[in-house]
N, C-alpha and C positions, 0 to 999 in steps of 0.2 A: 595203020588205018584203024584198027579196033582199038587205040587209046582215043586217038583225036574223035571216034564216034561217040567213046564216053563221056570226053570233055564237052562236045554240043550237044549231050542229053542231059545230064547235070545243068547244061546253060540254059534249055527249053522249059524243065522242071522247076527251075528258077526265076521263070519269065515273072508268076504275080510279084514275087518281091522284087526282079529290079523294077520292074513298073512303078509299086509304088512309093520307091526310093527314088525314083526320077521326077515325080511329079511331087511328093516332098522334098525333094530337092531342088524343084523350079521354085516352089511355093514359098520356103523359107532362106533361099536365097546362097542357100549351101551348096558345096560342088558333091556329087553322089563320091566321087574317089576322090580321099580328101588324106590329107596329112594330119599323123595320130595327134601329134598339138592342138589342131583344130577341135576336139573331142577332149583332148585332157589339156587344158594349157598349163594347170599346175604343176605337171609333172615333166620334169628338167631333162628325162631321159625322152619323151615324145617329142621335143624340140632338134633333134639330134637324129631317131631316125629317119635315112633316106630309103629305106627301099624295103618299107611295110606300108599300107595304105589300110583306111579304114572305107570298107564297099559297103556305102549306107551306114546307118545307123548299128547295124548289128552285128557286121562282118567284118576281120579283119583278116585282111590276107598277104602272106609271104611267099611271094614267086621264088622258083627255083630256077638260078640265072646260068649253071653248069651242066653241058648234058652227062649223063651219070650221075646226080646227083638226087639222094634220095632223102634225103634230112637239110636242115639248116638250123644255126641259132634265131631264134625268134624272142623279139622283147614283146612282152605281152602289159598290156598296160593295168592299172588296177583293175581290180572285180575276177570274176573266174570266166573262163574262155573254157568253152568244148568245142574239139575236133571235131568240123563238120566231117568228114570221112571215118576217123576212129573212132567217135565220140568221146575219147579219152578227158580230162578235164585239167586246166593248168592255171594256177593261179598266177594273180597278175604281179604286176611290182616289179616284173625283176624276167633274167632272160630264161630260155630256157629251148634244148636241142629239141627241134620236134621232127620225126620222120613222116615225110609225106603219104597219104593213103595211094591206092592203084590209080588215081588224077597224079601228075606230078606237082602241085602246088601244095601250100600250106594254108587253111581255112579256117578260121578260129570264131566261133558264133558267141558271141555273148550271152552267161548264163541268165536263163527268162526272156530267152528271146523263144518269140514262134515265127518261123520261115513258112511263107505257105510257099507249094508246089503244088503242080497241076503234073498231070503224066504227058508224059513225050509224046510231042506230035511232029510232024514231016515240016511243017511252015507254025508262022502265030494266026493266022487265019485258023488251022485245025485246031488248034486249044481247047480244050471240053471245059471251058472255065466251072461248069458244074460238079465236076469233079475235084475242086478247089480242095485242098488238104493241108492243115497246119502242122509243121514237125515243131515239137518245143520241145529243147537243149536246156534242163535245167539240172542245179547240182547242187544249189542251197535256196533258190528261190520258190515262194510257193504257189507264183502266179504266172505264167506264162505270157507275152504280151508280144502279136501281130498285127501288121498293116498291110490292108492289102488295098488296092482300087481295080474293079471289075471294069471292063473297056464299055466307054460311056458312061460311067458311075462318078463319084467322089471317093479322096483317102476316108477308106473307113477301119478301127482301132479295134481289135478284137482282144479281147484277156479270154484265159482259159486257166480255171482251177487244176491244180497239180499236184494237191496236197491229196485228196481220196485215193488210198490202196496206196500214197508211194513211200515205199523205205527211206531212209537218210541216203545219200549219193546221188551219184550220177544217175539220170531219168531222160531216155531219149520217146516219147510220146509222141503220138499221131493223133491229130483230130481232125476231124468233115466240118466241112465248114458252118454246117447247118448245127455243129453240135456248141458252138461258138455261144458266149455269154455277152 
């Protein structure tokens, strides 16, 4: 019970971005869970696999098909991927074991990406959308870059500098959405 509660809090925190991967997804005519090809077609290894999916623009994710199963090989396609759960970071190209965080999936956010989340609520009717919050997953990028669409709004594109106070590596950042550029 308290996995599968974590699994629909993670999915409720998530609600602005599949929101607005669903209505960029209506818009530009793309499927929101899409096959890696569709995203890389140059790349000979994305043609080939069946069972990673790209969830929207930023997200790539590896289901765990075995119960006990705590890892899997994952192909990660160009550019660097962090571990939405570890925040770990893995460059693309080529395969590589990744063990699932306490969700049992595998979540790989593309490096400069900002994922907004809002805090867990009971239904999407309670959603504090005022408490909108961008997390950006970067590792070499120096610009963080979100979409979000407020209910009744329009996609609107937010960047957030990530280059102030950050070291070289892996940078897991929060920002309010009001702190947005």
């Amino acid at each position: 019970m308290d996995s599968f509660r974590e699994i629909v809090n993670v999915r409720y925190a998530l609600i602005p971005y599949i929101y607005a991967q669903s209505i960029k997804a209506a818009a530009e005519g793309l499927p929101m869970f899409r096959a890696l090809c569709i995203d890389y077609p140059d790349d000979p290894l994305a043609w080939i696999i069946d069972d990673e999916y790209l969830f929207g623009d930023s997200m790539l994710v590896a289901p765990l098909f075995h119960s006990g199963q705590y890892s899997r090989k994952v192909y990660v396609p160009n550019g660097t991927w962090i571990d939405y759960q570890t925040h770990k970071a893995y460059e693309g190209g080529r395969y590589h074991v990744i063990d699932a965080g306490s969700i049992p999936i595998v979540v790989l956010v593309k490096d400069g990406a900002a994922i907004p989340h809002v805090p867990v609520a009971q239904s999407t009717q309670d959603i504090d959308w005022g408490a909108l919050e961008y997390v950006a997953y970067v590792a070499h990028e120096k610009k963080a870059v979100g979409q979000v669409c407020l209910p009744g709004g329009q996609l609107e594109l937010r960047t957030f500098d990530v280059q102030q106070g950050a070291q070289d590596g892996l940078r897991i950042m929060r920002f309010l959405s009001l702190e947005s550029k």
